[in-house]
N, C-alpha and C positions, 0 to 999 in steps of 0.2 A: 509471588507477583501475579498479580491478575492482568489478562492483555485480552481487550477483545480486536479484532481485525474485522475492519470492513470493507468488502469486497463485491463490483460489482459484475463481475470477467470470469473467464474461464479459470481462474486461480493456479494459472499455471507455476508462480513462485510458491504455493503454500506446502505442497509436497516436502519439496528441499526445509525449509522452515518448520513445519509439524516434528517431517522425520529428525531433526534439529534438536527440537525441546525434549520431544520423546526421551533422546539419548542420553541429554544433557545436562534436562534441567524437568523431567518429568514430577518431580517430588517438589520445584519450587516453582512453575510456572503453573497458573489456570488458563486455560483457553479457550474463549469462545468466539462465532462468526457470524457477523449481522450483512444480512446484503438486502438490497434495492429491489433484486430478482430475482421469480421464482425461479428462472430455468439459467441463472448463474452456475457455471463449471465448479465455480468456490463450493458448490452447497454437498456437490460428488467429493469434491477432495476431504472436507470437514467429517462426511461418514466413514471414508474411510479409515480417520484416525478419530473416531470415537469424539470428536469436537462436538457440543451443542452446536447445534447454531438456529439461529430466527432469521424471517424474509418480512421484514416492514413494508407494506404496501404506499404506495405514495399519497399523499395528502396535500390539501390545497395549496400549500405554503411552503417554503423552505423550513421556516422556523417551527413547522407545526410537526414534519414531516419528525427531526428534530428530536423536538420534545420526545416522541414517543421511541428513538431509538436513546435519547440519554435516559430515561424509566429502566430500560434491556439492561445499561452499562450501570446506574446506581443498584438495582436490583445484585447483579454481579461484584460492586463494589470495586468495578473496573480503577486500573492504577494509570493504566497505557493501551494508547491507542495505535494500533497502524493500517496504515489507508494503501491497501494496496490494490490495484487495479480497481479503486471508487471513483465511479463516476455521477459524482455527486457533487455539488459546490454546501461547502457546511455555512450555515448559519453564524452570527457574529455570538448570539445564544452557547453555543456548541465551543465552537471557542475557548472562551470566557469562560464556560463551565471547565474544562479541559486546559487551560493555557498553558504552554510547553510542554504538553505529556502526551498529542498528536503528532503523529509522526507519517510523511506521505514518500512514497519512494515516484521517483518522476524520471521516464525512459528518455531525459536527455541532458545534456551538460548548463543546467540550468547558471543563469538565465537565459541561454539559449533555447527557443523552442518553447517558453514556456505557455502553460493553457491548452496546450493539446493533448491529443491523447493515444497513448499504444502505435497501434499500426500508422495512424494518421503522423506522427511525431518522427516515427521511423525512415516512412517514405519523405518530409518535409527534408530532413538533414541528406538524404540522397538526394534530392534533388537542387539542393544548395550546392553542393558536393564539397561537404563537408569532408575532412581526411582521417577526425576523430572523432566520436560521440560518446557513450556514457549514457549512465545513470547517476540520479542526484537525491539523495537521504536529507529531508528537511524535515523542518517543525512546521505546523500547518498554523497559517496564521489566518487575516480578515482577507488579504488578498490572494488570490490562485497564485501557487507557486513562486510566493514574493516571501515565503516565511526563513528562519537563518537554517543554512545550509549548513549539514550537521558531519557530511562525509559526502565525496562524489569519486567515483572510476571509473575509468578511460577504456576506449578501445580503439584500435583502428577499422577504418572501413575501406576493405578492399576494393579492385578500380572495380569489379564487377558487381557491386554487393546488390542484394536486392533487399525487400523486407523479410524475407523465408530467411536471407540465412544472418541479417543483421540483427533479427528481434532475439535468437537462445542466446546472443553472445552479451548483449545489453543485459538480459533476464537472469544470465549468472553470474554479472556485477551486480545485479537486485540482491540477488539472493548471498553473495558474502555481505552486504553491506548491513541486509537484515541481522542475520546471524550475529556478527559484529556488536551491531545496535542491542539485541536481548544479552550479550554475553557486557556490555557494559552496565546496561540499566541492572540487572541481576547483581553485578557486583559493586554497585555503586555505594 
């Protein structure tokens, strides 16, 4: 299976995820990491497990931008996609080249919260005061986090919670759901 991930954050799920395939599925998974930016966290974690990875500079356009990371993924003969910490809106292009093989992990109980992002998404459910939040495993579709929701898990949020200590607890619902997600597509 070929997967590229694209990432445009400090890559804090890709650790758990790398160390993952490594183990698991090192002889059937290829891996590679495209991000938005140069000084992206993801681009550290990717050396460290011997991941390729490319930094696509931005271009005028959504769709142009696009083009030149789907070149990356047919060059690699990319199978699946996962959007993790991308902070990018993909083109309807992108899509359609890809349809149901895009996969975006989103740090809240979608459709709650959705369109935001990370920390920002985190502090919103506290200050709702929310009593449970989540992360939510979709398929990415034309709309921001409107695409069918593939698996989502839960957590509680303590009466004092802040962002520091509610974002590892979300990030390691990311991180089984990913896992999850490559151990089906793998055996599908």
């Amino acid at each position: 299976m070929k997967l590229a991930i694209l990432a445009s954050t400090a890559g804090s799920n890709l650790p758990s995820l790398f160390t993952y395939i490594k183990k698991y599925h090192a002889n059937t998974i290829e891996c590679i990491l495209i991000t938005n930016k140069a000084d992206a966290g993801a681009i550290e974690k990717a050396k460290q497990f011997s991941i390729p990875y490319f930094i696509v500079t931005k271009e005028n356009t959504r769709e142009e931008y696009d083009k030149k990371v789907l070149k990356i993924l047919q060059r690699y003969n990319t199978e699946y996609i996962f959007m993790i910490g991308y902070m990018r809106i993909v083109s309807p292009l992108f899509v359609e080249t890809f349809r149901n093989k895009i996969f975006n992990i989103h740090p809240s109980l979608l459709p709650a919260f959705a369109g935001g992002m990370s920390d920002t998404v985190h502090q919103d459910v506290i200050n709702f005061g929310c009593k449970i939040t989540g992360a939510t495993l979709h398929i990415v579709s034309e709309e921001v986090d409107a695409g069918k929701i593939i698996n989502q898990k839960a957590c509680d949020i303590s009466e004092h919670e802040t962002v520091a200590t509610l974002k590892p607890k979300v990030q390691k619902l990311e991180q089984e759901m990913l896992k999850e997600l490559i151990h089906l597509l793998v055996n599908k």
